[in-house]
C-alpha positions in Angstrom: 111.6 100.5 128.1 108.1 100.0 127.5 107.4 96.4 125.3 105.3 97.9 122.4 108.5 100.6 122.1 110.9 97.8 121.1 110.0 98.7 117.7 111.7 101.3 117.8 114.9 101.2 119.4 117.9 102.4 117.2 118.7 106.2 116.2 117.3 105.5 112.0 114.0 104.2 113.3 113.2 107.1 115.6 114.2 109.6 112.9 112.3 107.3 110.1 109.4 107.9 112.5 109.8 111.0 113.7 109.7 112.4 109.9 106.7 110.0 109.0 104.7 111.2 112.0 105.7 115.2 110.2 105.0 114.3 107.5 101.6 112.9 108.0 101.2 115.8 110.3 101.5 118.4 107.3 99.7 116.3 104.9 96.9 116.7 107.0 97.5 120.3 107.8 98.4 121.5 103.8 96.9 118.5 101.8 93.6 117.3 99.8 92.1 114.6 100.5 94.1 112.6 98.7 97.3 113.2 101.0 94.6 113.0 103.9 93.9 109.8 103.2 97.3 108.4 102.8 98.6 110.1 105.8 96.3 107.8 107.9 97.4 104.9 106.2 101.0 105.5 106.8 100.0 106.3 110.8 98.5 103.0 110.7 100.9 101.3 108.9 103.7 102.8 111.7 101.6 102.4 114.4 100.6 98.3 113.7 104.7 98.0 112.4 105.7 99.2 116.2 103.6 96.6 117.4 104.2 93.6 115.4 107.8 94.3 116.2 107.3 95.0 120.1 104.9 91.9 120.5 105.9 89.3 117.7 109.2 87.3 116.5 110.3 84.8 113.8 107.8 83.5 110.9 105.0 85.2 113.0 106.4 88.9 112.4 106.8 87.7 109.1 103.4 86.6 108.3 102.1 89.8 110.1 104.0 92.5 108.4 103.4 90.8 105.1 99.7 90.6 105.7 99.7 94.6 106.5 102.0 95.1 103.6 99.5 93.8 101.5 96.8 95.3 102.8 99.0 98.4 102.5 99.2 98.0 98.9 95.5 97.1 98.0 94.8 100.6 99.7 97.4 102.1 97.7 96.0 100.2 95.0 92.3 101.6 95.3 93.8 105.3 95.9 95.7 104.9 92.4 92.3 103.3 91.0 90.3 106.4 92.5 92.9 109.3 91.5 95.0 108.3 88.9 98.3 110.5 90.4 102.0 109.5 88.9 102.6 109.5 93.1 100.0 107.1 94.3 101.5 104.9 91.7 104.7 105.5 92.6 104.0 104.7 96.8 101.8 101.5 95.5 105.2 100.6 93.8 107.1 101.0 96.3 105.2 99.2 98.9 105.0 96.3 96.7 109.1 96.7 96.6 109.2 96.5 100.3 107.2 93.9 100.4 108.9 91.7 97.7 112.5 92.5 100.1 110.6 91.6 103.5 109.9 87.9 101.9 113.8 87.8 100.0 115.2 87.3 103.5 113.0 84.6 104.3 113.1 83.0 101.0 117.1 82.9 100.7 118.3 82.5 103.4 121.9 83.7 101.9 121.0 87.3 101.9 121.8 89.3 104.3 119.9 91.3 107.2 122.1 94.2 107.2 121.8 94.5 103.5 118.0 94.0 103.2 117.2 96.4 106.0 119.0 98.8 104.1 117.5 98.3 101.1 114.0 99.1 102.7 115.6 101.4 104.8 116.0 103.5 101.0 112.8 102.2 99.9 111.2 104.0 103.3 113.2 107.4 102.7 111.6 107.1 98.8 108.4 106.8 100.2 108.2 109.8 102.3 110.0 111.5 99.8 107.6 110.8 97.3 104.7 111.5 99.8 106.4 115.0 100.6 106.6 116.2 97.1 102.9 115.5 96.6 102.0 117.3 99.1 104.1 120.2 98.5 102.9 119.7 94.7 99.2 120.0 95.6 99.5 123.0 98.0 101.3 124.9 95.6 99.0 123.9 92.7 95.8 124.7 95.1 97.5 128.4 96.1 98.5 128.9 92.6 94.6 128.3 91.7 93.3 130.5 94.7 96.1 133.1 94.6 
């Protein structure tokens, strides 16, 4: 396998990616500029995640995807700031959340992997659930307008 796939190894991951890469597909496709705009930043928040994990281990990977998590979450921050949606919030929320369980494990060293990657497993699956009903949200409210 190639080295920056490692990422991605496991059945969950490729589906988690598989439906993030959709997803971002249709926001794209369907959505404003808005969805546009978070679309790229999940791609590049995927895309950077693959090869943190491909390339990086122990307090390294940690530092990395912590970094990128916060970056992630000033960007969701500013998108909130710009257009005050209830789902910006929510995803700027929920990246803070994953963010908070990446450093738990680290912290205490008593909690479990298993149970943590579920956790943001969840915390994932809300995300792109979140991100799918905004975009299904805005296409209806933009043919609802046109039609």
């Amino acid at each position: 396998m190639l080295e920056w796939l490692k990422g991605i190894e496991e059945l969950h991951q490729i589906v988690a990616y598989l439906a993030a890469g959709g997803l971002c597909l249709c926001a794209m496709v369907f959505g404003s500029i808005r969805e546009r705009i978070v679309a790229v930043i999940v791609l590049l928040d995927a895309l950077s995640t693959i090869a943190f994990i491909g390339y990086l281990h122990g307090w390294g990977m940690v530092w990395a995807i912590s970094s990128k998590t916060l970056v992630l979450f000033v960007s969701y921050a500013a998108l909130s700031w710009r257009w005050p949606h209830i789902w910006l919030i929510a995803m700027t929320s929920l990246q803070f959340i994953d963010l908070l369980l990446v450093m738990a494990v680290f912290v205490d060293r008593s909690i479990l992997i298993s149970a943590n990657g579920l956790l943001r497993n969840v915390v994932g699956w809300l995300m792109l659930l979140t991100f799918a009903v905004a975009i299904v949200q805005t296409t209806r409210a933009r043919l609802m307008k046109t039609g």
